[in-house]
VMD Tcl script that draws the C-alpha trace (Angstrom):
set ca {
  {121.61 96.68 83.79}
  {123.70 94.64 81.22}
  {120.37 94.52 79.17}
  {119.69 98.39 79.48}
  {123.59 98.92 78.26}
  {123.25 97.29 75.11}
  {119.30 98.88 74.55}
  {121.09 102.30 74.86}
  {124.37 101.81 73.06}
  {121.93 100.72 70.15}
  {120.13 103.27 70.07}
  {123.77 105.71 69.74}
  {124.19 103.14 66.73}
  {121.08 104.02 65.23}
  {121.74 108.05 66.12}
  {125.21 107.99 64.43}
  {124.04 106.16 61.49}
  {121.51 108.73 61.08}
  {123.97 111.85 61.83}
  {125.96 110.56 59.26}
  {122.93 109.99 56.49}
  {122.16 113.07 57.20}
  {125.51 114.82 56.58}
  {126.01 112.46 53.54}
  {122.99 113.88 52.18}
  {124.57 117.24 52.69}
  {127.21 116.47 50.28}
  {125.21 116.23 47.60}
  {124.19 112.34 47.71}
  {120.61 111.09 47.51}
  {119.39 109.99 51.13}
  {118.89 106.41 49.97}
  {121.81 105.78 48.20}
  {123.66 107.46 51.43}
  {121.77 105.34 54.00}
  {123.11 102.08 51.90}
  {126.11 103.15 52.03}
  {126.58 104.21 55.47}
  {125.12 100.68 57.13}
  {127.14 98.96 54.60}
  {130.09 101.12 55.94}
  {129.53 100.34 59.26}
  {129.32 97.14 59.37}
  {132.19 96.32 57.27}
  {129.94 94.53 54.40}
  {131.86 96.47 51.66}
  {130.15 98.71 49.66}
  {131.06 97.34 46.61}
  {128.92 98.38 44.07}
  {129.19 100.99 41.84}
  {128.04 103.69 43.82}
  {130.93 102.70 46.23}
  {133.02 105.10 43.51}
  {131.00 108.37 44.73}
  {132.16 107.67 47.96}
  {135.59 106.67 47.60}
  {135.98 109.83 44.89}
  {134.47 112.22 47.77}
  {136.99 114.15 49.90}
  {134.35 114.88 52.20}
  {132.82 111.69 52.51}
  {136.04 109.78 52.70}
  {136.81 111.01 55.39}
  {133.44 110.27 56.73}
  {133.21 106.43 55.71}
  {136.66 106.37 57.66}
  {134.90 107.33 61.18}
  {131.98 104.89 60.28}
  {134.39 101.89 59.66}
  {136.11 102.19 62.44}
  {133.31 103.29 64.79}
  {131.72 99.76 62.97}
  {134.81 98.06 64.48}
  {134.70 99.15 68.00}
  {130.79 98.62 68.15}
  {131.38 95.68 67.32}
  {134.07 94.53 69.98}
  {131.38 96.55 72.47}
  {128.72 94.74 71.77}
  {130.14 91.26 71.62}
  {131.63 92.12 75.08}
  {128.47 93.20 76.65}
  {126.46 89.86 75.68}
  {129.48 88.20 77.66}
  {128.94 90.25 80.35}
  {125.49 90.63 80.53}
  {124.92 90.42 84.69}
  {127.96 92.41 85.38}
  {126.93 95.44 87.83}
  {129.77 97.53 86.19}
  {128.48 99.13 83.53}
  {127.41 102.97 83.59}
  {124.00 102.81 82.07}
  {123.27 106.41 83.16}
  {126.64 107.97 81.62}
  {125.80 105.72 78.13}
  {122.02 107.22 78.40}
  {123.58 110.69 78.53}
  {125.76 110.23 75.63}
  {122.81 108.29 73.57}
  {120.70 111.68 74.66}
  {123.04 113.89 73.28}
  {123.42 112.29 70.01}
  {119.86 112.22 69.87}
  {120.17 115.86 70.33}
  {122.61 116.55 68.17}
  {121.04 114.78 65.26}
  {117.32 117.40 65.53}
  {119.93 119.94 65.75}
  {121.53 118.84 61.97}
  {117.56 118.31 60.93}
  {117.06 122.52 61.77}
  {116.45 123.31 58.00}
  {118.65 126.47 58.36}
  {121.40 124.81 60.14}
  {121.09 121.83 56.66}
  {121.17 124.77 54.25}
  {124.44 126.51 56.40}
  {126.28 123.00 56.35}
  {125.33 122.45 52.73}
  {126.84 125.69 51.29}
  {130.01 125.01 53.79}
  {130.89 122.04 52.36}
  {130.16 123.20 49.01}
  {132.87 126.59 49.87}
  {135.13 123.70 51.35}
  {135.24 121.57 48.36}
  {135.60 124.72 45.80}
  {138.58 125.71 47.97}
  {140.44 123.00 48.84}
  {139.81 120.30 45.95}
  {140.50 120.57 42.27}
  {138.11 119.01 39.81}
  {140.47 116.39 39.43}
  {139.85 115.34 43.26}
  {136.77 114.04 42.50}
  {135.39 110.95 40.96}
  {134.97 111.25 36.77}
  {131.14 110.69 37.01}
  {130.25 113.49 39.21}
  {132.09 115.89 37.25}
  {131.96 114.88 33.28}
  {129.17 112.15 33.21}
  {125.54 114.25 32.65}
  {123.90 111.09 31.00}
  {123.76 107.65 31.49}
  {125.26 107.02 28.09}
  {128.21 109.52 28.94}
  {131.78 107.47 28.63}
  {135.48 108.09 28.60}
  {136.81 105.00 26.43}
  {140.27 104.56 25.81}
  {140.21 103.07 22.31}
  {142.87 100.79 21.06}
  {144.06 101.26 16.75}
  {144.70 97.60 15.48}
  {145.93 96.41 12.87}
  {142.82 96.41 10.14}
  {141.39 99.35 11.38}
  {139.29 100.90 9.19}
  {140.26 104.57 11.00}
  {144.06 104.12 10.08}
  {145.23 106.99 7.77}
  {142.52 108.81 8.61}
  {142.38 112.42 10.48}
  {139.78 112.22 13.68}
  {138.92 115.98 12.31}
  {137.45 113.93 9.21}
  {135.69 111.37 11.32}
  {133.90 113.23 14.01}
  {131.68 115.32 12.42}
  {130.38 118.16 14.42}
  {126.75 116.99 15.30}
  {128.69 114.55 17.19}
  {128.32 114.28 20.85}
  {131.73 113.62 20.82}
  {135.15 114.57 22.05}
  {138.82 113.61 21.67}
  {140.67 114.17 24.67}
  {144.21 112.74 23.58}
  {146.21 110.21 21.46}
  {148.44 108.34 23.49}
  {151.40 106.94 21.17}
  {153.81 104.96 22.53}
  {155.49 107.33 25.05}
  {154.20 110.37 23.70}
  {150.79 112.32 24.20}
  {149.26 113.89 21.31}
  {146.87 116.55 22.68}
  {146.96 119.93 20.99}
  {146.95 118.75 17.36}
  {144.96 115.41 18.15}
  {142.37 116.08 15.48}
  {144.73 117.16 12.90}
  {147.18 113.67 13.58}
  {147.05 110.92 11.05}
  {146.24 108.01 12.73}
  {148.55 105.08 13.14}
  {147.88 101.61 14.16}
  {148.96 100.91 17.72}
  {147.68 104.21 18.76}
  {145.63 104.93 21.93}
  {142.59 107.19 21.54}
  {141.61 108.39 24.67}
  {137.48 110.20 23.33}
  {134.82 111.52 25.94}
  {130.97 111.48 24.86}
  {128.04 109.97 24.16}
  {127.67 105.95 23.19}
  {125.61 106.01 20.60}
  {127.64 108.70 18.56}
  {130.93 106.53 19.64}
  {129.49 103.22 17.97}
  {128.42 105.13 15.49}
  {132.04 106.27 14.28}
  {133.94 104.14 15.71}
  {131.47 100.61 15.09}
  {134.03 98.08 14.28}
  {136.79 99.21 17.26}
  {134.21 99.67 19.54}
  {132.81 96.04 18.84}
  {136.32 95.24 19.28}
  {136.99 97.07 22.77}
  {133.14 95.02 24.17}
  {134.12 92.04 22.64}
  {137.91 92.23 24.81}
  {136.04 93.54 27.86}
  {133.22 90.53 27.67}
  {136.26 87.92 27.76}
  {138.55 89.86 30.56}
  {135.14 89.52 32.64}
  {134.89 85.76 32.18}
  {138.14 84.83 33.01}
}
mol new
graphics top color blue
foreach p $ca { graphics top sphere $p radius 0.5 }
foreach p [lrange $ca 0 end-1] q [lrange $ca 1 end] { graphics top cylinder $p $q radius 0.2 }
display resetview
């Protein structure tokens, strides 16, 4: 029996990590980049690369990862307790193959193609009406090519922009944006392009990479340069 108990409560592991690839998907995520993530959810591996960051930026699939680490948790503790009491009469194989049969069922009922399409366009209504853009993480919303950055770009002293208008800078076949200056404790966003720029200042630009070493070559060597040694130490 002890042997049949952990066959079954495998098999609801399996089930659940499928439900939740599946509803995952439903969000929007591709189904192998969601079935990565959900195993490395469950069993507390950390999902720490850098698709992590669609998950943690998700409303929807927060709260998702949150039921899969600590369902991970209490498998887990089940499991481990189960090999230690592997020829104990008191487990209820026949209740656990019930519950693994109705996961079982419940996942072909999320594969009905009608049912996917219903769940997709819910969550889609329930993140237009309860999140804000600013909810969710900056790639999904303002990254459309793998080149797209937000760079916050420190002025130094030498700079060859100082003086200089960004309005006279960017030119408009740029694929480029100012979002705002930060100086000091102010924000400079309505007449950003039209501000002289002073050294110390923080420009805060949106765009492509190529157009931003392109304008900006010398600061932008600067900012890699800075990064490079921040990552070494």
């Amino acid at each position: 029996m002890g042997f049949l108990f952990i066959l079954l409560y495998f098999a609801i592991i399996a089930v659940v990590i499928e439900i939740n690839v599946l509803l995952f998907t439903l969000t929007g995520l591709k189904k192998e980049v969601a079935r990565f993530q959900v195993i490395s959810m469950f069993t507390a591996t950390g999902f720490t690369t850098g698709e992590s960051e669609l998950i943690l930026g998700h409303p929807i699939r927060r709260r998702l990862s949150t039921f899969l680490i600590l369902f991970g948790v209490f498998s887990l503790a089940v499991v481990i307790s189960s090999i230690s009491n592997i020829l104990s009469d008191e487990f209820r194989s026949i209740e656990l193959g019930m519950i693994a049969l109705f996961l079982i069922i419940f996942y072909l009922i999320l594969s009905v193609p009608k049912l996917k399409n219903f769940l997709e366009k819910l969550f889609k209504k329930h993140l237009h009406k309860q999140y804000n853009l600013s909810d969710l993480p900056l790639r999904e919303v303002m990254y459309f090519d793998e080149k797209d950055v937000v760079v916050e770009l420190p002025i130094h002293e030498g700079s060859s922009v100082i003086g200089k208008y960004l309005k006279d800078i960017i030119k408009s076949e740029d694929d480029l944006n100012v979002l705002f200056i930060k100086r000091g404790d102010m924000t400079l966003r309505k007449d950003s392009y039209t501000t002289e720029i002073q050294e110390g200042d923080m420009i805060y630009l949106y765009g492509h990479l190529d157009s931003l070493n392109n304008r900006f070559e010398k600061e932008m060597k600067e900012l890699k340069e800075k990064k490079e040694k921040e990552d070494q130490i």
